[in-house]
N, C-alpha and C positions, 0 to 999 in steps of 0.2 A: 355694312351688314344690314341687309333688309331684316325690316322685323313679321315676324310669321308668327301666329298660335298655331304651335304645335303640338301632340301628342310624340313621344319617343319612349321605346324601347330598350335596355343595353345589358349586357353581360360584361360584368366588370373581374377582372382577373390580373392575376399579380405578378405573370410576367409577359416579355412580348413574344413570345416565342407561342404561347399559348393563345396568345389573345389573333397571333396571324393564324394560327393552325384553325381556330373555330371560322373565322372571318375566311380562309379560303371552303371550310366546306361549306358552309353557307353561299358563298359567292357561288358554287356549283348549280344550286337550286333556285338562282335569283329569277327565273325566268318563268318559274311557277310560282307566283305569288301567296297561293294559297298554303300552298308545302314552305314554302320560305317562313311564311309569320309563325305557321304549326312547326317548324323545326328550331326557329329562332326560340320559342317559348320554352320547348323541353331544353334546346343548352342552356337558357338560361336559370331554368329550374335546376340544373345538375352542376351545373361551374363558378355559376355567378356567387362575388363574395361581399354581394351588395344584398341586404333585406328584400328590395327586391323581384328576387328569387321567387318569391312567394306569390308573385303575381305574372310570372314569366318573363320578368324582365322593365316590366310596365312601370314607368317613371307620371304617367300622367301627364297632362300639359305642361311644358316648360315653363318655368317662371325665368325671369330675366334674374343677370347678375345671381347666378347661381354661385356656389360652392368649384363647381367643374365649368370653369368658363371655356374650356377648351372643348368638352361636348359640347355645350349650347353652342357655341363656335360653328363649327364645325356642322353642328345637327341642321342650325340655322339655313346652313348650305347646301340639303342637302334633299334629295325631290322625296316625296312620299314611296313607299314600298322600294326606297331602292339600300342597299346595304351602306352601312358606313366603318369608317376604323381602319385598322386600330389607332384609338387616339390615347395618350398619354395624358391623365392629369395626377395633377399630387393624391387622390386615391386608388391608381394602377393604372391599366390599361382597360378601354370603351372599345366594345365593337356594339354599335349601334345600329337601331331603325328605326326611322319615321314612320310612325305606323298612320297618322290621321293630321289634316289640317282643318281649322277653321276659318271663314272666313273674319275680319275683323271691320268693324263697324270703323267709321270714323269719331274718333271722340275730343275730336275738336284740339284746338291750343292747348288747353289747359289738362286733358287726359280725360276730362270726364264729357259724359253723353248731355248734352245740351237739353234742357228743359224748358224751354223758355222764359225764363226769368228775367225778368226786367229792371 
């Protein structure tokens, strides 16, 4: 798994039957991107059973070794503005999006930004 800073999206929902039904209407409008994130924010305002909710769905940059290793998983793999899911973890089902990447510096061996210390 390549590592990515990513921002993600998700609508989490408690069974799969639901969680395919939103992720095919979505899949419908993937090719308008802009109605895609504006559509993806109100399901997730109206379904999601994740907090959340409150911000459309918006997870923020992923931190590693999350809780949902099976999102970040999966999110990891998955290109900016394009739909994802449904994915299964021990808190329901994820139909996600990559809403933003950053680039990431190199920060050396050790993790951290090199200073020149001597």
């Amino acid at each position: 798994m390549s590592i990515r800073s990513i921002r993600v999206s998700h609508i989490l929902l408690s069974t799969g039957e639901l969680a395919q039904t939103l992720y095919d209407s979505l899949k419908e409008v993937e090719g308008n991107r802009e109605l895609l994130f504006r559509m993806f924010r109100k399901l997730a305002a109206k379904y999601s059973a994740c907090a959340s909710r409150n911000k459309g769905g918006d997870l923020g940059f992923l931190e590693f070794n999350t809780n949902a290793r099976e999102l970040e998983e999966a999110a990891m793999a998955t290109p900016v503005g394009v739909l994802g899911g449904p994915i299964q973890s021990k808190f329901g089902y994820h139909v996600f999006l990559v809403t933003e990447e950053e680039e990431m510096g190199d920060l050396g061996i050790d993790g951290l930004h090199s200073v020149g210390i001597k």
